[in-house]
ROTOR-645290 format. One record per residue (C-alpha): x, y, z; residue number from 1; residue in one letter. Coordinates in steps of 0.1 Angstrom, whole numbers, plus 5000, padded with zeros to 4 digits. Example, Ala and Ser with C-alpha at 12.3 -4.5 7.8 and 13.67 -1.06 7.14 Angstrom:
R      x      y      z   resi   resn
R   5123   4955   5078      1      A
R   5137   4989   5071      2      S
// end
This chain:
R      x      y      z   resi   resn
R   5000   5000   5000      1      X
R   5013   5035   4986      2      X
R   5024   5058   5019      3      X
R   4997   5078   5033      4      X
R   5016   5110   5024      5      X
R   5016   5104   4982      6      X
R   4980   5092   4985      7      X
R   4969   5127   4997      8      X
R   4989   5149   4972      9      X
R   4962   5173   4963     10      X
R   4977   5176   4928     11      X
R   4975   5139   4923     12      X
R   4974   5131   4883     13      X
R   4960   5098   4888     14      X
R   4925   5090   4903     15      X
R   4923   5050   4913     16      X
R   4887   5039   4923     17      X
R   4879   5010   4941     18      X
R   4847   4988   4942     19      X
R   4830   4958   4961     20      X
R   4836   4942   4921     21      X
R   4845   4950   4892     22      X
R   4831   4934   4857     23      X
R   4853   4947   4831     24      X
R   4838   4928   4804     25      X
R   4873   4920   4791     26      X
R   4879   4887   4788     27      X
R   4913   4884   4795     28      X
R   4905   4895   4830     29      X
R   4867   4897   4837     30      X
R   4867   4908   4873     31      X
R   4883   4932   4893     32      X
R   4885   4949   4923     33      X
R   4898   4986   4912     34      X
R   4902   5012   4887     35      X
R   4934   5037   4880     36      X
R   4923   5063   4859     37      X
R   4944   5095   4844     38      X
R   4933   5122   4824     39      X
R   4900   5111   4813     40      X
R   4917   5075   4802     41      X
R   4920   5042   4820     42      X
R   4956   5031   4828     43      X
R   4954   5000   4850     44      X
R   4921   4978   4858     45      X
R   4933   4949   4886     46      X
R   4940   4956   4926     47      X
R   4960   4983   4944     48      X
R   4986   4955   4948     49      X
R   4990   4946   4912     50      X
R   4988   4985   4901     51      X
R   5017   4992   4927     52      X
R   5041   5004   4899     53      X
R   5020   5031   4888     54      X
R   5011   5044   4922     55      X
R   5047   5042   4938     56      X
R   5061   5067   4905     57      X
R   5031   5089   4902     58      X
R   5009   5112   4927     59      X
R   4973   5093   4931     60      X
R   4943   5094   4951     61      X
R   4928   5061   4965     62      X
R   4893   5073   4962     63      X
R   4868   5045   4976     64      X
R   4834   5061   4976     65      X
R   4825   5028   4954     66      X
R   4843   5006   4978     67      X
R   4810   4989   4988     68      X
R   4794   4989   4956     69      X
R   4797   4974   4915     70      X
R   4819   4989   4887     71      X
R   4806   4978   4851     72      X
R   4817   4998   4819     73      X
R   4794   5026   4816     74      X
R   4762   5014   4795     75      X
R   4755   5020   4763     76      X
R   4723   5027   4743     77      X
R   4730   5028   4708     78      X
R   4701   5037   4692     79      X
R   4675   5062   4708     80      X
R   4662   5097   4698     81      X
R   4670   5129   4716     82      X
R   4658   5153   4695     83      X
R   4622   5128   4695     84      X
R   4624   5128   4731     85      X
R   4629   5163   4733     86      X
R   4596   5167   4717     87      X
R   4572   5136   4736     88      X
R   4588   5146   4768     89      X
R   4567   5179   4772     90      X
R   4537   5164   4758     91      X
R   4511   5150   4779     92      X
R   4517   5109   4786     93      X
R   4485   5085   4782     94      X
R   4504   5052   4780     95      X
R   4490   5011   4786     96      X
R   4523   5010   4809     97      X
R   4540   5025   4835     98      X
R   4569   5047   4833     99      X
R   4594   5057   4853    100      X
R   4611   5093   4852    101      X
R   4635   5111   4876    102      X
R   4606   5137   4882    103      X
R   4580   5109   4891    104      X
R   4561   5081   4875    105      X
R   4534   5079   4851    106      X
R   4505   5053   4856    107      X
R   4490   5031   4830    108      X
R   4457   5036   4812    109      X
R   4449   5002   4799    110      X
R   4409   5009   4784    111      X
R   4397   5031   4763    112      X
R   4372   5047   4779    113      X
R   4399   5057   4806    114      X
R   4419   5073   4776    115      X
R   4390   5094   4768    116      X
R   4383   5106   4806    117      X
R   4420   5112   4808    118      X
R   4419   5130   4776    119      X
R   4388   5150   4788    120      X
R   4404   5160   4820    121      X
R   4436   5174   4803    122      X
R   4414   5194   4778    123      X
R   4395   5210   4806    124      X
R   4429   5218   4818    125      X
R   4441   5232   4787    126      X
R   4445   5267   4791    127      X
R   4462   5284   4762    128      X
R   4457   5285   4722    129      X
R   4488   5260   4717    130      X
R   4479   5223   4707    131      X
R   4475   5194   4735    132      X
R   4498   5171   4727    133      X
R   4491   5136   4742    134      X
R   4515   5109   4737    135      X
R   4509   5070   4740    136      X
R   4483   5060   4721    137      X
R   4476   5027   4709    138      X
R   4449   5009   4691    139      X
R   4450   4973   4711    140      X
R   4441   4987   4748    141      X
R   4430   5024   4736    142      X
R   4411   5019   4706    143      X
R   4413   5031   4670    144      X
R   4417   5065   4674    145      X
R   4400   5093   4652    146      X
R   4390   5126   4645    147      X
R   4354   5124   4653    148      X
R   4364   5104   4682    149      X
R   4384   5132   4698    150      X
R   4357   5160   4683    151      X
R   4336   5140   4705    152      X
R   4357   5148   4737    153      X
R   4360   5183   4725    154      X
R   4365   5199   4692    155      X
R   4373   5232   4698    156      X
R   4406   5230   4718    157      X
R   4429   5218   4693    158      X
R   4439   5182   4703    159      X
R   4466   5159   4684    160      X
R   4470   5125   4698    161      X
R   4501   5109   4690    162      X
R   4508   5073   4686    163      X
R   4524   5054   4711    164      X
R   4548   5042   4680    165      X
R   4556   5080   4669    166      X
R   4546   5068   4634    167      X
R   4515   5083   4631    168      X
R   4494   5111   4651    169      X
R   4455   5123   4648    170      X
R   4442   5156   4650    171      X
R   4409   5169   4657    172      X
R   4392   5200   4641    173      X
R   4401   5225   4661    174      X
R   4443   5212   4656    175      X
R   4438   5206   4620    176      X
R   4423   5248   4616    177      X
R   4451   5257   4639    178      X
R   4474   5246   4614    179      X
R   4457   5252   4584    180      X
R   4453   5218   4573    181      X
R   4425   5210   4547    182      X
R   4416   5191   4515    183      X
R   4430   5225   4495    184      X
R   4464   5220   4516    185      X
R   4468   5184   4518    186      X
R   4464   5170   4485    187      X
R   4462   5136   4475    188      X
R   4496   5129   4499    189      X
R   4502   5094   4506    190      X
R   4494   5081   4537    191      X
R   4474   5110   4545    192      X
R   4439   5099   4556    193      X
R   4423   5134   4564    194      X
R   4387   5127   4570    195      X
R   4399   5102   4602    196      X
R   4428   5127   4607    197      X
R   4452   5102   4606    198      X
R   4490   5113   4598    199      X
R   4508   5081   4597    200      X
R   4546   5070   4584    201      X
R   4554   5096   4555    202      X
R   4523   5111   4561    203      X
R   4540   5118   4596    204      X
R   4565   5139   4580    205      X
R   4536   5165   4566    206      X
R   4519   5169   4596    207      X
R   4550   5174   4618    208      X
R   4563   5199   4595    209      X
R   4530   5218   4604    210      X
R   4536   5216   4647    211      X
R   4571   5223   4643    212      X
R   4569   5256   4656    213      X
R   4553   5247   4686    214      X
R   4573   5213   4693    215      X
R   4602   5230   4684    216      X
R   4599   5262   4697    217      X
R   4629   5268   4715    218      X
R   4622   5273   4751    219      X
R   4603   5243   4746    220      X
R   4623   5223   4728    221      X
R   4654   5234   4752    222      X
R   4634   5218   4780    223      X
R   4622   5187   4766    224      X
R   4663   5183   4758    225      X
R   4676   5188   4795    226      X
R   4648   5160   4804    227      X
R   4664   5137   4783    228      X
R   4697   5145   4792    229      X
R   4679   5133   4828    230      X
R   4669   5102   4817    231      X
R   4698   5093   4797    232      X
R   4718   5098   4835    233      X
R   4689   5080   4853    234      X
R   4696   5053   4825    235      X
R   4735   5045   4836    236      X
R   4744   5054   4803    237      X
R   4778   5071   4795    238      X
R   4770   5070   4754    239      X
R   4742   5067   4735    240      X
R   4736   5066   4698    241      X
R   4714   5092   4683    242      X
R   4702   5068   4652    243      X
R   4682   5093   4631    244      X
R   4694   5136   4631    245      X
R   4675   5155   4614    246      X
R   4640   5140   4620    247      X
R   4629   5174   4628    248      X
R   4643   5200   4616    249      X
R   4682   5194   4611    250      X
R   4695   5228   4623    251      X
R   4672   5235   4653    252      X
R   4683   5199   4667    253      X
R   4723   5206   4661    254      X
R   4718   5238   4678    255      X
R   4700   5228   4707    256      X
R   4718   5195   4712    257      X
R   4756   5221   4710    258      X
R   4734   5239   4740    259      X
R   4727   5209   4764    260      X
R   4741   5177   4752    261      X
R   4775   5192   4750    262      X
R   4782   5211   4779    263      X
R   4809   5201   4806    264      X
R   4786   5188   4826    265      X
R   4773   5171   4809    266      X
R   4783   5130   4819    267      X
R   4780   5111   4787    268      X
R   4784   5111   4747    269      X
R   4766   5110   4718    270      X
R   4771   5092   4685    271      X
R   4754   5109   4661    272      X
R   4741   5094   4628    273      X
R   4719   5110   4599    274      X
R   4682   5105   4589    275      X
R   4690   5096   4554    276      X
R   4655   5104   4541    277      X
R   4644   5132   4561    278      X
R   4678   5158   4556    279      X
R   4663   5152   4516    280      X
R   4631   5173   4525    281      X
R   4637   5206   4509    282      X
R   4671   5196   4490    283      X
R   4679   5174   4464    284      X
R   4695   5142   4468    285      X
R   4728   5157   4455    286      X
R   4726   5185   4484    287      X
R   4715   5158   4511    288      X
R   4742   5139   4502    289      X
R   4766   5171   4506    290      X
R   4754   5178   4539    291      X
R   4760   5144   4546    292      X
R   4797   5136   4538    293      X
R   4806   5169   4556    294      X
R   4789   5159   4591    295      X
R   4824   5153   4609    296      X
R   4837   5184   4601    297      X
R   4809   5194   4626    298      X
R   4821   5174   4655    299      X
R   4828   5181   4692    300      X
R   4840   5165   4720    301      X
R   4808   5151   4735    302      X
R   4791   5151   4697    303      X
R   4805   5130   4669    304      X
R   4795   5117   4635    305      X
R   4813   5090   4617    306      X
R   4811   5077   4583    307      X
R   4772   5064   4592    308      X
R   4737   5066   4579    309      X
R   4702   5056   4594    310      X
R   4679   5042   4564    311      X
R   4644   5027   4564    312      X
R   4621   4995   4552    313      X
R   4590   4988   4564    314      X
R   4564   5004   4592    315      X
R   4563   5008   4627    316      X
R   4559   4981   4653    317      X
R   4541   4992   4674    318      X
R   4514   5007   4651    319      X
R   4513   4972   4630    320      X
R   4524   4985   4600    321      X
R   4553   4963   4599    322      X
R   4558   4944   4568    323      X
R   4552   4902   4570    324      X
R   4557   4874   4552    325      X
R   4526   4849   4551    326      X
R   4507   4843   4569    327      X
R   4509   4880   4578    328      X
R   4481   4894   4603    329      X
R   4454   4881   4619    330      X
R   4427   4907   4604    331      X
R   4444   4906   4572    332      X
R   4459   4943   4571    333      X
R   4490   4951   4548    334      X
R   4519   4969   4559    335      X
R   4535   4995   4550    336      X
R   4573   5007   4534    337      X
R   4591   5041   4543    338      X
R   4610   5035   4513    339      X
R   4601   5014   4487    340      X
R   4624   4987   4476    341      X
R   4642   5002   4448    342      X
R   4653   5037   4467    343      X
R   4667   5019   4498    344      X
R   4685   4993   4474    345      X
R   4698   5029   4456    346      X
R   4704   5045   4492    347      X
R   4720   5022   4503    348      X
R   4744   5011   4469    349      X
R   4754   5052   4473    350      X
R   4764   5050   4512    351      X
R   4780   5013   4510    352      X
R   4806   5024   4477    353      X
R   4817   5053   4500    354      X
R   4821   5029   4527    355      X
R   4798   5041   4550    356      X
R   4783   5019   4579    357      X
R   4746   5018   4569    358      X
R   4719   5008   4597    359      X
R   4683   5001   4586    360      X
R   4648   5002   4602    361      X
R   4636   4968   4600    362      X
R   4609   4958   4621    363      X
R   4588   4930   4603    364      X
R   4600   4897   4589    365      X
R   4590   4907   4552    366      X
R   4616   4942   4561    367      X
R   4642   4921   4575    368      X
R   4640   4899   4538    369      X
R   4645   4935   4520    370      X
R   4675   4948   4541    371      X
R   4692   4912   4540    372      X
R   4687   4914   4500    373      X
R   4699   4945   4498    374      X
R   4729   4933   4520    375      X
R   4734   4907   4497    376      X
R   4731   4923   4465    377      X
R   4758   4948   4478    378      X
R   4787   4918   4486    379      X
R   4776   4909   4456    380      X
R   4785   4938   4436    381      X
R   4811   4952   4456    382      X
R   4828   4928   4487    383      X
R   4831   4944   4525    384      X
R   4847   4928   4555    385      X
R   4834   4946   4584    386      X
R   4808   4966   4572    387      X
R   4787   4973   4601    388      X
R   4751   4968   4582    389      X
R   4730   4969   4613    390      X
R   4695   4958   4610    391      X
R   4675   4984   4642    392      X
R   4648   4969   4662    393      X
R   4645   4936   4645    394      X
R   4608   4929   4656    395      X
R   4597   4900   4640    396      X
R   4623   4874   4620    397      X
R   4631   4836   4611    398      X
R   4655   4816   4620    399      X
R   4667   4810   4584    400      X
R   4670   4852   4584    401      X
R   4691   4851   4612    402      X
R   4714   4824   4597    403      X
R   4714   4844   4565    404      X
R   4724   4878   4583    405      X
R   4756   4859   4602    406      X
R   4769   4845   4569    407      X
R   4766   4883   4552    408      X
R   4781   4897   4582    409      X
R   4751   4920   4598    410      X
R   4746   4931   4631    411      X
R   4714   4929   4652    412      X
R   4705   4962   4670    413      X
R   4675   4946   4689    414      X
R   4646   4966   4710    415      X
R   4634   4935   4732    416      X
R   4611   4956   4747    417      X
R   4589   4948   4722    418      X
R   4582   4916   4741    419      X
R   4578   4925   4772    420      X
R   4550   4954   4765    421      X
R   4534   4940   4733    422      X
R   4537   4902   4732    423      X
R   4506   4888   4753    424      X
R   4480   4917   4734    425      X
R   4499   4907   4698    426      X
R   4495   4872   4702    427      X
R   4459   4873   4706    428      X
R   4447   4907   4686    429      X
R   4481   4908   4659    430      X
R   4502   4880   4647    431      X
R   4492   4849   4670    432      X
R   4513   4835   4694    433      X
R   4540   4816   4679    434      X
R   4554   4851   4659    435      X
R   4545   4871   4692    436      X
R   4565   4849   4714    437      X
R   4596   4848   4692    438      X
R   4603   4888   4691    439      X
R   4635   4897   4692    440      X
R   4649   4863   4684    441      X
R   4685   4876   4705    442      X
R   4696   4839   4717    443      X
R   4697   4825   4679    444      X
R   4716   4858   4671    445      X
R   4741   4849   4696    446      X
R   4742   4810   4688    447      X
R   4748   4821   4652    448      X
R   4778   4844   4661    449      X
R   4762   4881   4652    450      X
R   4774   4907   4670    451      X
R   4743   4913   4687    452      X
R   4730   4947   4710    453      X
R   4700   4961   4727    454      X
R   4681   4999   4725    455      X
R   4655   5013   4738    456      X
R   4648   5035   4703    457      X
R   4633   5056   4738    458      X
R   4605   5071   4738    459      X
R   4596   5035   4720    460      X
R   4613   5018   4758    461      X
R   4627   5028   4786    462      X
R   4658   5044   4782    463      X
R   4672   5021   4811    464      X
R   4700   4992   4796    465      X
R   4693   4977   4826    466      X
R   4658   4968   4819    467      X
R   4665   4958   4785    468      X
R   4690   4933   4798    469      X
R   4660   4920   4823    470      X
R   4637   4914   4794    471      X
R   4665   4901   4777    472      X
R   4674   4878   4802    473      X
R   4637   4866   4814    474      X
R   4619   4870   4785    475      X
R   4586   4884   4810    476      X
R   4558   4905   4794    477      X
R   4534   4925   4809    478      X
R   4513   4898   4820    479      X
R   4539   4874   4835    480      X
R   4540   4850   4816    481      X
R   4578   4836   4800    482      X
R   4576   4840   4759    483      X
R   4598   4815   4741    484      X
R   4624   4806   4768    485      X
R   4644   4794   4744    486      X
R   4654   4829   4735    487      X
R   4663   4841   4768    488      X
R   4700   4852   4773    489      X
R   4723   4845   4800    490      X
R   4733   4874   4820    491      X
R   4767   4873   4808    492      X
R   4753   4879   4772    493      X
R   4729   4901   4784    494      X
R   4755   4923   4797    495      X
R   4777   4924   4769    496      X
R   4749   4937   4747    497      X
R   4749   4968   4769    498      X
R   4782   4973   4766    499      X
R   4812   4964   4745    500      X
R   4787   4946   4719    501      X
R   4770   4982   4718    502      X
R   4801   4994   4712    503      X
R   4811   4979   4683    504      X
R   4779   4985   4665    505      X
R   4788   5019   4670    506      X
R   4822   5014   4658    507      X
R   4836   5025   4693    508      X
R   4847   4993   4708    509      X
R   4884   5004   4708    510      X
R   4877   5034   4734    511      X
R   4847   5017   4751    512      X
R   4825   4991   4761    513      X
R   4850   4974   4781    514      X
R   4873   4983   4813    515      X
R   4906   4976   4801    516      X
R   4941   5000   4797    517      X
R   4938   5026   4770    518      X
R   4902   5031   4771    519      X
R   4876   5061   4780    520      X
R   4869   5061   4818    521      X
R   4834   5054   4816    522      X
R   4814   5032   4841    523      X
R   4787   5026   4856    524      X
R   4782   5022   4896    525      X
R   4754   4997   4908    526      X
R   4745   4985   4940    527      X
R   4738   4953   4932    528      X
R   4759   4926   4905    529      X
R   4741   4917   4878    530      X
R   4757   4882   4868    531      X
R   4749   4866   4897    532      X
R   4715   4885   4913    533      X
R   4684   4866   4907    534      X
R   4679   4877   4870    535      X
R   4642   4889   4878    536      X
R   4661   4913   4902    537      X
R   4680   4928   4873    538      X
R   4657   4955   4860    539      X
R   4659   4964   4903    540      X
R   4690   4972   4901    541      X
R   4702   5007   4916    542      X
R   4721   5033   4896    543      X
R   4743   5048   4920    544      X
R   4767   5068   4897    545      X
R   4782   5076   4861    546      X
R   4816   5078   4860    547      X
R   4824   5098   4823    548      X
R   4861   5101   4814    549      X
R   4871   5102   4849    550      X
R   4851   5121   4866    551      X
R   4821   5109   4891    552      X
R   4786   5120   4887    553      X
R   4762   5110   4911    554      X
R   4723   5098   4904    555      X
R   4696   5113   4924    556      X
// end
């Protein structure tokens, strides 16, 4: 042990943390029992003993506030939406499950006639000309959800009522005159059903461009920023991947993310990554593209594109408009593409020649086929080893499409929340049970050798790794009851996908995602150790403290 007199040097350069544990997700050396960190940067995972040569040659601090407690790298969600949460987390919440917030908790509303006497009371409540704005719709516990339904609850104050999948929104009359929406204004757009005052999928994208100045106005939008930047802290994450900029409004979220995501203070990272179809709105593909290539040139310590793009097949999850295979949905509905075929094989032909990393929306079976033959027609033409094609949220799939995507060399960006939430009402109202209990289909992934992670795509889940890992683990919906246990993940696996695996689909596994020399200083402080807890204790798992580059940051 250093002498007492070094370990006090005020102007110590190196910082050495101890804890109860330490999982470093290195395999080499999985556990440990301390931390010496310098200048943002790890230098030595093992024990004070074995770190001796450092601490005898340079000033240190022993510093064991975590003495009692867990060290595992600092979680990762790779693929959420700041600037979308930004804009729900202001709204009003009307959602079939509970959720959990560092300003308080939100109760479920699971019928619809509570939807429309929760609705009711928030109109009577509604006290200035701006729009309502409720968030957390959906059709299986709420109802199909119209314009003459919410005229019904009152069709003066003007009312949207967005869908718990973000995909689509409905407006009553007194929103759609506040925003001058009308046959004259609307055209014939596709998917654009005005008399229900349905919005949906690029549909979305006309009616959002009609709210933006009051969901991105910027006091507003400035708030609904520093919330995230809560729950992203809450979460225990250090870095998260923003998988779609420029949703919105390109410039507004840049220049409100410079103003909160990347202050000092602030205790994580962002990884930012392009909206490849909506930066075309109002350019031509030649001046998208532009904008595109020159993103890094924009980066910042805490804000940083790479050579990525986020591109899109089918529909939404959670608003069914996911694309199947046979024998498709029970009621016999079709899905739906956000880009057909042919423009996301020509997206993605442009990206992949310039070597970008190229991560696609895929949330159906029928989408997964698309991406994976567009994968395929693009080692055809022109051969990549470590390509990073990343199919996001990976709903519904086959075995066969899992075997395909490991032999072409994909990633799986998984949101297993999906099961957990939707499985028991899908398997009785959507797909039937063996397609509902098969989501995310994570254990085949890992069998098969894919690099393989989990997101929340929050506000779509909770932006808590740790509860991703639980579902991941336990495979438990909302009603208790264990859905295909033969997807279930151990722990260990669990684990890795909130960390280093995370990583690498963010092409940052050589700085973190693991505790080893060399690497950022991120980790996360929990009170309990999630590889050996009772895995239905995971998702109870406290989050004491971020540590980001170096520095401690304590969570309320």
């Amino acid at each position: 042990m250093p002498d007492s007199a070094t370990v006090r040097q005020a102007n110590a350069d190196i910082r050495v943390y101890t804890a109860r544990t330490v999982i470093t997700m290195n395999r080499s050396q999985p556990r440990a029992s301390a931390i010496a960190t310098r200048d943002g940067h790890i230098i030595e995972v093992g024990s004070l003993k074995s770190m001796q040569p450092w601490l005898t040659t340079h000033a240190h601090v022993i510093d064991e506030r975590f003495a009692n407690d867990v060290i595992v790298p600092g979680l990762i969600d790779p693929h959420l939406h700041p600037a979308m949460a930004a804009v729900i987390l202001p709204m009003e919440f009307i959602t079939a499950m509970e959720w959990r917030f560092p300003w308080g908790t939100i109760a479920p509303t699971t019928t619809a006639a509570d939807f429309d006497t929760r609705m009711s009371e928030l109109a009577a409540a509604h006290s200035t000309t701006d729009p309502l704005i409720i968030w957390g719709h959906h059709d299986l516990w709420h109802g199909d959800m119209s314009r003459t339904r919410i005229n019904q609850i009152d069709a003066t104050t003007p009312i949207v009522i967005w869908n718990r999948s973000f995909h689509e929104l409905c407006m009553n009359d007194g929103a759609l005159d506040l925003l001058g929406i009308n046959e004259a204004s609307a055209g014939n757009r596709h998917q654009v059903d005005l008399p229900k005052g349905r919005f949906y999928e690029i549909g979305l994208g006309y009616a959002i461009q009609a709210l933006n100045p009051w969901i991105l106005a910027p006091e507003r939008f400035a708030k609904g920023m520093e919330r995230l930047a809560q729950v992203v802290h809450f979460g225990g994450q250090t870095t998260i991947g923003d998988m779609a900029v420029g949703i919105f409004d390109f410039d507004a979220e840049m220049a409100t993310m410079r103003q909160v995501l990347d202050r000092d203070d602030t205790p994580f990272r962002t990884e930012l990554v392009p909206h490849g179809v909506a930066l075309n709105r109002g350019r031509s593909e030649a001046q998208a593209r532009e904008i595109i290539t020159s993103l890094p040139e924009l980066n910042t310590h805490r804000l940083r594109y790479q050579k990525r793009i986020k591109l899109f097949a089918d529909g939404a999850f959670f608003a069914q408009v996911s694309q199947l295979q046979a024998p498709g949905y029970i009621d016999g509905h079709d899905g739906e593409w956000l880009m057909v075929p042919e423009q996301l094989e020509e997206q993605a032909r442009y990206y992949w020649n310039l070597g970008y990393q190229i991560h696609v929306h895929v949330c159906g079976d029928l989408g997964v086929e698309l991406a994976l033959d567009v994968l395929e027609t693009l080692q055809w033409e022109r051969p990549r080893f470590n390509h990073g094609f990343t199919l996001e949220h990976f709903g519904y799939s086959t075995p066969e499409q899992v075997q395909r995507a490991a032999a072409l060399g994909a990633n799986v960006s998984a949101n297993v929340y999906y099961l957990h939430e939707l499985s028991d009402i899908y398997a009785r109202d959507s797909v039937g049970f063996e397609r509902a209990s098969s989501m995310s289909r994570l254990a085949t992934c890992f069998r098969e050798g894919i690099t393989t992670t989990l997101h929340s795509d929050f506000t779509m889940a909770p932006a808590q790794p740790l509860n991703s890992m639980w579902v991941a683990v336990n495979r438990v919906n909302a009603v208790g009851d264990i859905m295909c246990e033969e997807e279930r993940l151990t722990p260990q696996q669990a684990l890795e996908a909130i960390t280093i695996n995370a990583a690498r689909v963010l092409g940052c596994a050589d700085k973190i995602g693991s505790l080893r020399a060399g690497k950022k200083a991120d980790f996360t402080v929990l009170d309990a150790d999630p590889l050996t807890i009772e895995p239905m204790l995971i998702k109870d798992i406290a989050v004491l403290a971020t540590v980001f580059e170096g520095q401690p940051h304590p969570v309320a």
